[in-house]
N, C-alpha and C positions, 0 to 999 in steps of 0.2 A: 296423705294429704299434702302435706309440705315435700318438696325433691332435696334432693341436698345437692349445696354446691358445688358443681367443678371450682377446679382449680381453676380454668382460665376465666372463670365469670368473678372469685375474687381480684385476681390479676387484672380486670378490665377495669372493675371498681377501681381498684388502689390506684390506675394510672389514670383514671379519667376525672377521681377527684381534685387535683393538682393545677389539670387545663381546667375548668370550671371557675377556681380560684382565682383563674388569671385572667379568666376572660371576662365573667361579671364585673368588675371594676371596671374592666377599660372600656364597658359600654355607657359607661355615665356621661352623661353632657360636660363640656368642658369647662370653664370657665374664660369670662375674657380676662383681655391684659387690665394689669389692673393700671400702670404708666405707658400715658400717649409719649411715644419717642419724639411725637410733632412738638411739644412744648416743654421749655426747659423750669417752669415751675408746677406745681402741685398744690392743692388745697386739702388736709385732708379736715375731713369735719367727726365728732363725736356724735352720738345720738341713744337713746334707750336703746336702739335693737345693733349697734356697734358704732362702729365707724366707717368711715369709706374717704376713697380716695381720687380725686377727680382732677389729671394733669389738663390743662386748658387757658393756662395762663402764659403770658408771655413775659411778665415784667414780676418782681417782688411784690412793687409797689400796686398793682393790679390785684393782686391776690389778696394783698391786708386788707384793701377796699371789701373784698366779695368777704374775707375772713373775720372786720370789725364788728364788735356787738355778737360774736356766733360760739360756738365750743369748738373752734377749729384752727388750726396752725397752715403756715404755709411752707413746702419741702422743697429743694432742688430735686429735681428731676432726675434719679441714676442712670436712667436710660436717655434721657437726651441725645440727639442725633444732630448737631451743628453741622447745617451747612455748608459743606466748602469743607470741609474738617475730615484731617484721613484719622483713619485709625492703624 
């Protein structure tokens, strides 16, 4: 009923569980950036299902306005990209 196995059909198994391993993952959608490099502040806001982080401000003082009354803080931008600015 049952055959028994060659050697090289375990040997196929054991090398081909490894690539499976590594390639299911890397087929998962990516996610985006979470900081725009366009803007050098950040708002990030609290919420039941997390928090999030949305860079699109230009100024501090722009951010506390969108951030007043909310569960939210406003961050510098790590990734900022200035202008005219070498690295």
């Amino acid at each position: 009923m049952y055959r028994k196995l060659a050697s090289t059909d375990v040997l196929m198994t054991t090398l081909a569980m490894p690539v499976v391993a590594i390639i299911v993952p890397a087929a998962a959608p990516a996610r985006a950036q979470t900081y725009d490099p366009k803007y050098p502040v950040c708002l990030q806001t609290y919420g039941r299902g997390g928090s999030n982080i949305a860079c699109r401000y230009t100024s501090l003082a722009q951010c506390r306005l969108s951030a007043s009354g909310r569960a939210a803080q406003c961050l510098t931008n790590p990734y900022f990209a200035a202008r005219g600015r070498r690295r």
